[in-house]
N, C-alpha and C positions, 0 to 999 in steps of 0.2 A: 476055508472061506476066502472069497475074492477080492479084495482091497472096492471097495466102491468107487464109482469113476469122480473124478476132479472138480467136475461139475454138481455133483451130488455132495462132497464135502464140501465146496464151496458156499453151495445152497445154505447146508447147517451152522455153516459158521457166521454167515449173514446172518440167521436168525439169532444166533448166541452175542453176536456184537449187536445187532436192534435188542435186546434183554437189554445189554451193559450199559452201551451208551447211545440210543438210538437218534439222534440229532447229527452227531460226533463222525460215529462211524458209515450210516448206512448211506446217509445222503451225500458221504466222500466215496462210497464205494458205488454207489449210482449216476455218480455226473458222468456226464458221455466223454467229457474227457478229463479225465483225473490227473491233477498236474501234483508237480513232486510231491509237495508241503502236505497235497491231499493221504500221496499213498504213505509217507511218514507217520503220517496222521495214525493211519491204520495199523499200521507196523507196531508205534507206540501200543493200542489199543491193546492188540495180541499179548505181547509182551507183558502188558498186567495181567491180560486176563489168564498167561500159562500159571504167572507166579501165584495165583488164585489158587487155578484148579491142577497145578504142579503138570503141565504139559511136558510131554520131553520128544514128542513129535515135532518142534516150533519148526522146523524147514518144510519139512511136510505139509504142515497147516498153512505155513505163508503162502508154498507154492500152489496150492489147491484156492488161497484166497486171489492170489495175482491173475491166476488162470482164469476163475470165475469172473473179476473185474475187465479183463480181457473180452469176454463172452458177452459183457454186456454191452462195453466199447463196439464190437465188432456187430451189437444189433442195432446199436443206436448209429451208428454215423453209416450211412451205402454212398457206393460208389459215384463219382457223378456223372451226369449224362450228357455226352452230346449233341447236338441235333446235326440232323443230316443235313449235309451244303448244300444248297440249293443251285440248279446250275446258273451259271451267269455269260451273258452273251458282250463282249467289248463289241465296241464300236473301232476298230484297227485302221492307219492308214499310212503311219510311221511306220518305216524301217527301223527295228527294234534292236540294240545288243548293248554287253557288256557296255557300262560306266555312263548309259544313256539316264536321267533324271525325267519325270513330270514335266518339271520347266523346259526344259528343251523338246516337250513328247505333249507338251497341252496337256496333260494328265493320262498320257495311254500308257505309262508302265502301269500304274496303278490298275487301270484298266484289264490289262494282263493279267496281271498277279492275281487279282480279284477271280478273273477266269481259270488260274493255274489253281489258286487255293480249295476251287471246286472237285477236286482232283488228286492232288498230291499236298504233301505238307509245306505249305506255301506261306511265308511272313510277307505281308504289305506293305511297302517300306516308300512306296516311290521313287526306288535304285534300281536297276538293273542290276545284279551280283551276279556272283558266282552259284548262290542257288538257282535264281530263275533260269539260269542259263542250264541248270541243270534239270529242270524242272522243263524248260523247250524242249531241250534235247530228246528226252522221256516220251514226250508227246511226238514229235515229228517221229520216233521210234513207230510210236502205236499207231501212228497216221500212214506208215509208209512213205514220209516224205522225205527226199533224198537230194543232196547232200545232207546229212544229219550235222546242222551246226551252232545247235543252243541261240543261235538267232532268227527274230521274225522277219520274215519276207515276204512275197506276192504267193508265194506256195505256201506256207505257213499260216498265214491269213485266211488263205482260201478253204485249209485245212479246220481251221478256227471256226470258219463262218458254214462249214459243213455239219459237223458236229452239233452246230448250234441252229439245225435247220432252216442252212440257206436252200437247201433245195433238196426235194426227196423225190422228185423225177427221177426212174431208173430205165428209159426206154433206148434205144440203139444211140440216139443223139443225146445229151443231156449237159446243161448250163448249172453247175453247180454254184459259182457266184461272179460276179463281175468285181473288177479295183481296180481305181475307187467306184464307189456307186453315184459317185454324184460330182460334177465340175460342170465349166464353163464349157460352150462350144470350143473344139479343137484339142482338149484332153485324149492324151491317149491311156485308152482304156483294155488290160487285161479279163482277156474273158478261160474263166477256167471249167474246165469240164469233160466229160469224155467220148468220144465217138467222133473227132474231129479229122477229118481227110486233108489231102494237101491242097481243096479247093472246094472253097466253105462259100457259102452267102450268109451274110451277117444281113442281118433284118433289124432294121431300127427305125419304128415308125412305120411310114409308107415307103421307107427307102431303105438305105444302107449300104452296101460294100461288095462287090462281087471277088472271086479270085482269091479270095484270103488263107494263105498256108499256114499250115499248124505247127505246132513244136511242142516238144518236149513229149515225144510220142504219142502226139493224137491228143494232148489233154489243155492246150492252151492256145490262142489266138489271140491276136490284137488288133483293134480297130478303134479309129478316131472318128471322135462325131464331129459330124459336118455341120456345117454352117448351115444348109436348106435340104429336103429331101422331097423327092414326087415319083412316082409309080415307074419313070420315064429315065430318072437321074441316080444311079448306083455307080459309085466310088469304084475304078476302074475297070468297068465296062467299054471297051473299044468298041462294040458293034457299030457297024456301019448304021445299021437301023433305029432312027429314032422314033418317038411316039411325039405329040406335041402337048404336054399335060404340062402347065406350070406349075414348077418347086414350089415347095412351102419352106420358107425359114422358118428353122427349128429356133424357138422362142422358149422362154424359161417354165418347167414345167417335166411330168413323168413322162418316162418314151420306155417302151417295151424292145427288149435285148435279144433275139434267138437266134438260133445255126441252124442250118438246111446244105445236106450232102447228098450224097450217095445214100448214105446210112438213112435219111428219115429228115425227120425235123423235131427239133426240140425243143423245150419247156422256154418259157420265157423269164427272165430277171429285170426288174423295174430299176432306171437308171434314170435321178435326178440332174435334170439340165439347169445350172443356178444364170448364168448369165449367158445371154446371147451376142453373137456378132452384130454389132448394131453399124456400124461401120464399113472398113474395109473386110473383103473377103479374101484371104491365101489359102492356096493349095498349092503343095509340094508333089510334080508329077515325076518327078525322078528323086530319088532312085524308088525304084519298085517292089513289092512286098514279095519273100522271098529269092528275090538274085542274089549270086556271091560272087564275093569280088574278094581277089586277093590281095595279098602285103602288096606292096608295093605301084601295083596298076593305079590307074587312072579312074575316079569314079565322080560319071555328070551331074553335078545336082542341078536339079529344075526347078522352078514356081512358076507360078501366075496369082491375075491379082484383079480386083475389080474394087474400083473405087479408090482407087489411090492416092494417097493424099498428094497436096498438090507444094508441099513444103517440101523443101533437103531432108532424105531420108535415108534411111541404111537400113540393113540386111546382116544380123546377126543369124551364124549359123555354128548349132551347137551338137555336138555327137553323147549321145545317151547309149546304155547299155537297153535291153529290152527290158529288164527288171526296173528299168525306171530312174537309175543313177547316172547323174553328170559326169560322163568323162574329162570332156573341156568342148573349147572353141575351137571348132576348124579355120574359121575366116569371119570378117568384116567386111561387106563388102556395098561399095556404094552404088552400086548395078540393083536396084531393085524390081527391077522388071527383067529379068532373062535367067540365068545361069551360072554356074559356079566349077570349075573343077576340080577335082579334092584330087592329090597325090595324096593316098594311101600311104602313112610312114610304113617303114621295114625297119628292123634291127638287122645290123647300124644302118645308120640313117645313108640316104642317096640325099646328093647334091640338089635333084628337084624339089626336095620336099623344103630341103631350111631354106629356098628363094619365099616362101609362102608368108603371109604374113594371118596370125599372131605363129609361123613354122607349121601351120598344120598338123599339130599333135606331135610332131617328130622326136622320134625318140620311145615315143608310146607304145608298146607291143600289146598290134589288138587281133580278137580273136571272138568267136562269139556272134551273139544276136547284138544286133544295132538299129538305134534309130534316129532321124535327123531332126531338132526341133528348128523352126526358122522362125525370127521374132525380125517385126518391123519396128523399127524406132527412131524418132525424131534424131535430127542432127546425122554424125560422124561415127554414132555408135560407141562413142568412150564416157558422155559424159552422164553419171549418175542419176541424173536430175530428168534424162529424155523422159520424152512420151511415149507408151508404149502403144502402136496401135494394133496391132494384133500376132499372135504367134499360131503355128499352125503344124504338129506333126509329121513326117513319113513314115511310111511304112516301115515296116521291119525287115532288113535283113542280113544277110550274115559276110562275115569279114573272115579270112583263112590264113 
């Protein structure tokens, strides 16, 4: 005959200790979880009850009652349940990495995290570490976005704000998001997407941008919002032929973002205008979106200006990468109506560059998309306290 299974002795022997001592033993072998003092308890119980009925099985019985106690533990306590993470869309506008804080980020690591935790095994911490960094990296993998470098950027973002349906337009042309989506007139604004030629019309409003070259193979564009736009007025447009429609100054308010090529024309993305040029108006007409200029050459910068103030002024002018990062200050210059010439630093530096005043970069090894920001400001340009009356982008373009 076949030993009865463990569960089945267990069962009898439950009922043999409910006979002995049924407070003692059954209600210590039924708690869902039976701490020491309980299984002693029971041990004890056994142990009378062999010397009773002369058991000479006691290991056998013990192990057939532990198992059974087991059996009960394992119906009474189930697994626990997670719920499924809900997706979460940040709001992004900082350049993100390693040892960046909340306080320094307004709250968008959190922001992040919040988004990664949708996703992978993400702690919330308000740090930037070495997991989130690992937890980018992961992501700009799945995204296809390249360089892969555990940091958030304008690609990164854009990647972000894809996922999180900023735009499900798939036709020949297509605006998957704008960065940022919302500033003051003269912000330069990133437009990403794909189906971009090397001579785009950006549409913003009734106006916008002619001539605008792409990068990063067909998937990005940049363009500044102007100060006024009219049917008649598109951001470098040379034609001879004008129409006589008066501009509208672009005033605070939503304006519609899209591209027109070769390819088509595409979906549109809503772009918050928070303050207007109420003031002076600048435009930077050199250098031009597109041209490259090498190390060392000579490059014109230009402006104009309407409504000028009528104080001692200056002309800070500052060189940005296209992603949006401060290189430095090319010049200060107290010419604020005309032009500027930049000696291009080279590695090592030429004799023309250090005559420049703050040196113009010299020393700098640049390479890359660029772009000029020019700020007008009360006084000399040094002192802290100026007024700033307006600053105004260039175009983008590349340095060799």
């Amino acid at each position: 005959m076949s030993p009865r299974p463990l569960s089945q002795q267990g069962n009898n022997i439950q009922n043999i200790l409910h006979q002995k001592a049924p407070e003692r033993a059954f209600c210590n072998l039924c708690a869902p979880n039976p701490s020491y003092s309980s299984k002693r308890s029971i041990y004890k119980t056994l142990i009378y009850f062999m010397k009773i009925k002369k058991f000479f099985a006691a290991g056998f019985i013990v192990l057939g009652v532990f198992s059974s106690a087991s059996l009960v533990m394992a119906q009474v306590v189930s697994p626990p349940i997670y719920p499924t993470p809900q997706q979460y869309c940040p709001q992004l506008s900082y350049n993100l990495y390693v040892g960046l804080t909340d306080y320094a980020t307004m709250g968008q690591v959190t922001q992040l995290q919040q988004f990664l935790s949708t996703r992978y095994s993400q702690p919330i911490t308000g740090y930037f570490g070495a997991i989130t960094r690992a937890n980018v990296a992961q992501f700009q993998r799945e995204q296809n976005v390249y360089p892969i470098t555990g940091g958030v950027g304008p690609l990164t973002r854009a990647a972000i704000a894809r996922v999180c349906g900023g735009s499900s337009y798939q036709g020949p042309v297509s605006v998957a998001v704008v960065s940022p989506s919302q500033g003051a007139v003269g912000t330069q604004v990133a437009i990403y997407g794909n189906g971009f030629t090397q001579d785009n019309r950006v549409h913003f409003g009734v106006g916008g941008a002619v001539h605008v070259p792409s990068y990063n193979g067909g998937t990005l564009l940049y363009f500044t919002i102007p100060t006024a736009v009219g049917p008649c007025s598109w951001a470098g447009d040379t034609s001879p032929i004008r129409c006589f429609v008066a501009d509208q100054q672009v005033l605070p308010g939503t304006y519609q973002i899209s591209v027109e090529n070769t390819n088509g024309q595409s979906n549109s993305i809503n772009f918050v205008v928070t303050q207007a040029n109420q003031h002076t108006s600048l435009t930077i007409t050199s250098p031009q979106g597109g041209v490259q200029y090498q190390n060392g050459t000579q490059m014109p910068i230009a402006w104009s200006m309407t409504n000028p103030p009528s104080s001692n002024s200056s002309m800070i002018l500052d060189l940005y990468t296209g992603a949006g990062a401060k290189v430095g200050t090319i010049a200060i210059s107290s010419n604020t109506s005309g032009s500027y010439n930049w000696s291009i630093p080279r590695v090592p530096n030429n004799l023309l560059c250090t005559m420049q005043y703050p040196n113009g970069l010299c020393g700098v090894a640049l390479s890359g998309q660029y772009y000029i920001k020019a700020t007008l400001v009360s006084g000399s340009g040094f002192d802290s306290n100026a007024t700033t009356y307006t600053s105004t982008n260039s175009a983008v373009f590349t340095i060799y």
